[in-house]
N, C-alpha and C positions, 0 to 999 in steps of 0.2 A: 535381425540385421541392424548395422547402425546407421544411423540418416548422418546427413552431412549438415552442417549449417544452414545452408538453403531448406531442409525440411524443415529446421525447426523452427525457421525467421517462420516460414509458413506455416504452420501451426499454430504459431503464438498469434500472427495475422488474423487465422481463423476464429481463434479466442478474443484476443482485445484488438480489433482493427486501429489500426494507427489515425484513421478519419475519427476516430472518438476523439484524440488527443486534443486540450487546450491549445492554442496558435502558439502559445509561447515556448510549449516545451518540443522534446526529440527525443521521443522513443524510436526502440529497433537498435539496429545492430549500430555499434563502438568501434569496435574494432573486431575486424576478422577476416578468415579467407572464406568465401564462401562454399569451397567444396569441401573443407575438412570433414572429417566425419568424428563425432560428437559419441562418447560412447561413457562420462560421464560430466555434469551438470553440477557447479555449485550454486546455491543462492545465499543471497545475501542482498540485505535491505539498502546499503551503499556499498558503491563500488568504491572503497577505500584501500588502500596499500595494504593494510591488516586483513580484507577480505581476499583481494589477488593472492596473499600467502597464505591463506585456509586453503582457496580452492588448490594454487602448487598442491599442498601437504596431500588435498583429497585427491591428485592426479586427475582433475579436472579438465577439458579442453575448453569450457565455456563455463563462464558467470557469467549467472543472470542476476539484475539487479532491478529494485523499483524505480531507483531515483538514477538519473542520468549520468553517465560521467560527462558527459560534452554536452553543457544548456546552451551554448551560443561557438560560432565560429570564434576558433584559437587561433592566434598567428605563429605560435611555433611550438615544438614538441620538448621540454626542457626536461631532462629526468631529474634536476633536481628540486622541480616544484610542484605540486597537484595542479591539474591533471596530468600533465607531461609527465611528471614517475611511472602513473600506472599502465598508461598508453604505452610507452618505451616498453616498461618490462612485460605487458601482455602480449606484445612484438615479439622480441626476445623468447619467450617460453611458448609461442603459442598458443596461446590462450585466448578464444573471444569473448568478448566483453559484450551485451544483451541487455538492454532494459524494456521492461513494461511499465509504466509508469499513467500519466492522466488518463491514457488510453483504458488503460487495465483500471484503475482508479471506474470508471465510466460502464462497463462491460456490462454483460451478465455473467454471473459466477464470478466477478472479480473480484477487489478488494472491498467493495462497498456493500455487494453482497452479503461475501463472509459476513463480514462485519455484524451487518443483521441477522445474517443465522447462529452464531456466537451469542448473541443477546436474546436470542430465542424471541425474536418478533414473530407476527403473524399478517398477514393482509399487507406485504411491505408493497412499495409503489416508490420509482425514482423520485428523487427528493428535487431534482432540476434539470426535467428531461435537456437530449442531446437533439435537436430540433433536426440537425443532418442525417441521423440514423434514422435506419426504415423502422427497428424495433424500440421495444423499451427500453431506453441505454442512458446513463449521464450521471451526474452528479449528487454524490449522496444517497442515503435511504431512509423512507419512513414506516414507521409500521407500530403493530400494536402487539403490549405484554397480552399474555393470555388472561390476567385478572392485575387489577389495579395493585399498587404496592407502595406502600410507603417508601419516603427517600431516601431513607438510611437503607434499606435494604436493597433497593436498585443499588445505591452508590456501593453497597459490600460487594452484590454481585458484580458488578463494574471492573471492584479491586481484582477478586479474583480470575478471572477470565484474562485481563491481559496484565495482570501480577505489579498491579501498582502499589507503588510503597504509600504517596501521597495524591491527590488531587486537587485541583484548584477548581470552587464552585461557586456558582452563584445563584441563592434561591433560598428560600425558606425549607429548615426540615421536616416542618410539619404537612406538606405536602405530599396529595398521594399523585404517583405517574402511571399515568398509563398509555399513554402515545412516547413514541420513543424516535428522535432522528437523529441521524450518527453519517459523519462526514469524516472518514480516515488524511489524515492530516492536518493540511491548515485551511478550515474549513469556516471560520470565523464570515466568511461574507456570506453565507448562506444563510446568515441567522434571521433572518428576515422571512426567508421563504419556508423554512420552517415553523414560524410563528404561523404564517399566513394557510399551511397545512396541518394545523393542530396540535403540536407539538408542546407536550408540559415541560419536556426535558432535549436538548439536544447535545450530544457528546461529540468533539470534534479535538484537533491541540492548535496549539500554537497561539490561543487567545489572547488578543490584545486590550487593554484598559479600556479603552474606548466603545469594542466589541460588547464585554462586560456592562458597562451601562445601558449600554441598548439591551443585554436583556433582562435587567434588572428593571426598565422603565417598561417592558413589555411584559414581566410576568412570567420567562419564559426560563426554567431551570436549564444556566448551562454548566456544562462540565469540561473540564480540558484535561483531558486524560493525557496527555502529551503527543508528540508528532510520532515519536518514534515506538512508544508501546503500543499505540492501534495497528498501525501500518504492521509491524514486524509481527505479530501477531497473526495476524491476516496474509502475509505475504509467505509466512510458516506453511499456512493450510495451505494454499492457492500449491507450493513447490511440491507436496500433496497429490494435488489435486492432477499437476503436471504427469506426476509419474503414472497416477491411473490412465491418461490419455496415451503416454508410449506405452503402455503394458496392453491395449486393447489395438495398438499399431502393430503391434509385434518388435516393435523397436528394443534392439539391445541398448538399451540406455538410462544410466542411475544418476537420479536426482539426491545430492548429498546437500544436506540445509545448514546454512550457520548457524550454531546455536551458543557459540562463543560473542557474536555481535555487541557490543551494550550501547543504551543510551550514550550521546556525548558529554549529553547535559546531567550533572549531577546536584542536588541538595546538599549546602555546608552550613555547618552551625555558627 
């Protein structure tokens, strides 16, 4: 059968409760009608005008996205600006618009998760529990390699797992890692409590100079893999992980993943 919108708000509900979510952000449904029935699913890591036209192309009725299209009440709908383009033409075509975002960031099995099972940790533990949740939920993850490793080798493995060209790090290469905490985004405030839980190494993006000295003055190898290569990464599995859940509902419904997305941000010589 196909569910309608309403199944799938609730389903995602059941996976990443919206009470996980930071106060500042708004996950859940963008735009949509909620009886339509959903019979297939784009993802993609933002909700950009280039991703509302993959999913068109994939005959999509719903994109779902990490990152939000609407962070704060807008006062008018303009199709010729973001967000107003996308909201207009999701109108227009159909299409609703879906994010998981700090919520899913926070989950079990969500982004932060992955994230730690990609890196093949073991013994992982929330890196900053969610004090409102009944379960173990929140921010970040830590955990440990199965034997210690030199830095250059963690850092190759790093590269390839979410296909980085370059890295920005901070730390001696002569050091070996073997506690490992990874905060998909911009994860840079946590660096602290990751110190305070063991951490030789923490990977997170979005790094700021000031960030960097803190963990250089702590000892504490960090890595900024970027915003967009963790997450997308991560958010690849999770669309994954989605379909296994409608194939065990009986749900007629195909999850088609961006794999066209790139970074915004690019390195120039």
């Amino acid at each position: 059968m196909a569910p309608t919108l309403n199944d799938i708000l609730n389903l995602l509900e059941s996976v990443s409760p919206a009470g996980l979510a930071e106060p500042w952000d708004n996950p859940g449904l963008q735009v949509g009608f909620p009886l339509q029935k959903i019979r297939t699913i784009f993802t993609s890591l933002d909700p950009t005008p280039g991703a509302l036209q993959r999913a068109l192309d994939a005959r999509a009725q719903m994109l779902l996205t990490h990152h939000p299209l609407i962070f704060k009440p807008i006062s008018q709908v303009n199709s010729e600006s973001f967000p107003g383009d996308v909201i207009f033409r999701a109108i227009k075509k159909d299409v609703a618009i879906v994010c998981a975002h700090t919520n899913l960031d926070a989950s079990r099995a969500g982004i932060n998760d992955i994230l730690a099972d990609l890196l093949g940790l073991v013994n992982v533990e929330v890196l900053k529990e969610n004090t409102a949740s009944e379960g173990p939920a929140g921010l970040g993850r830590i955990g440990d390699l199965l034997k210690p490793l030199p830095l250059d080798a963690v850092l190759r493995e790093i590269s390839r797992i979410f296909h980085l060209g370059h890295m920005k790090v901070v730390g001696e290469r002569g050091v070996a890692i073997k506690r490992l905490a990874v905060v998909g985004g911009s994860g840079g405030s946590l660096l602290t409590e990751a110190h305070r839980k063991g951490a030789d190494l923490f990977l997170t993006g979005d790094v700021t100079h000031h960030v960097a000295l803190d963990a250089e003055s702590l000892g504490v190898v960090l890595v900024d893999g970027g915003h967009f290569a963790l997450e997308n990464t991560a958010f690849k599995v999770f669309g994954a992980y989605l379909q296994g859940l409608f194939k065990a509902k009986k749900w007629d419904v195909s999850v088609r993943i961006d794999e066209v997305e790139s970074d915004p941000l690019r390195m120039e010589r």
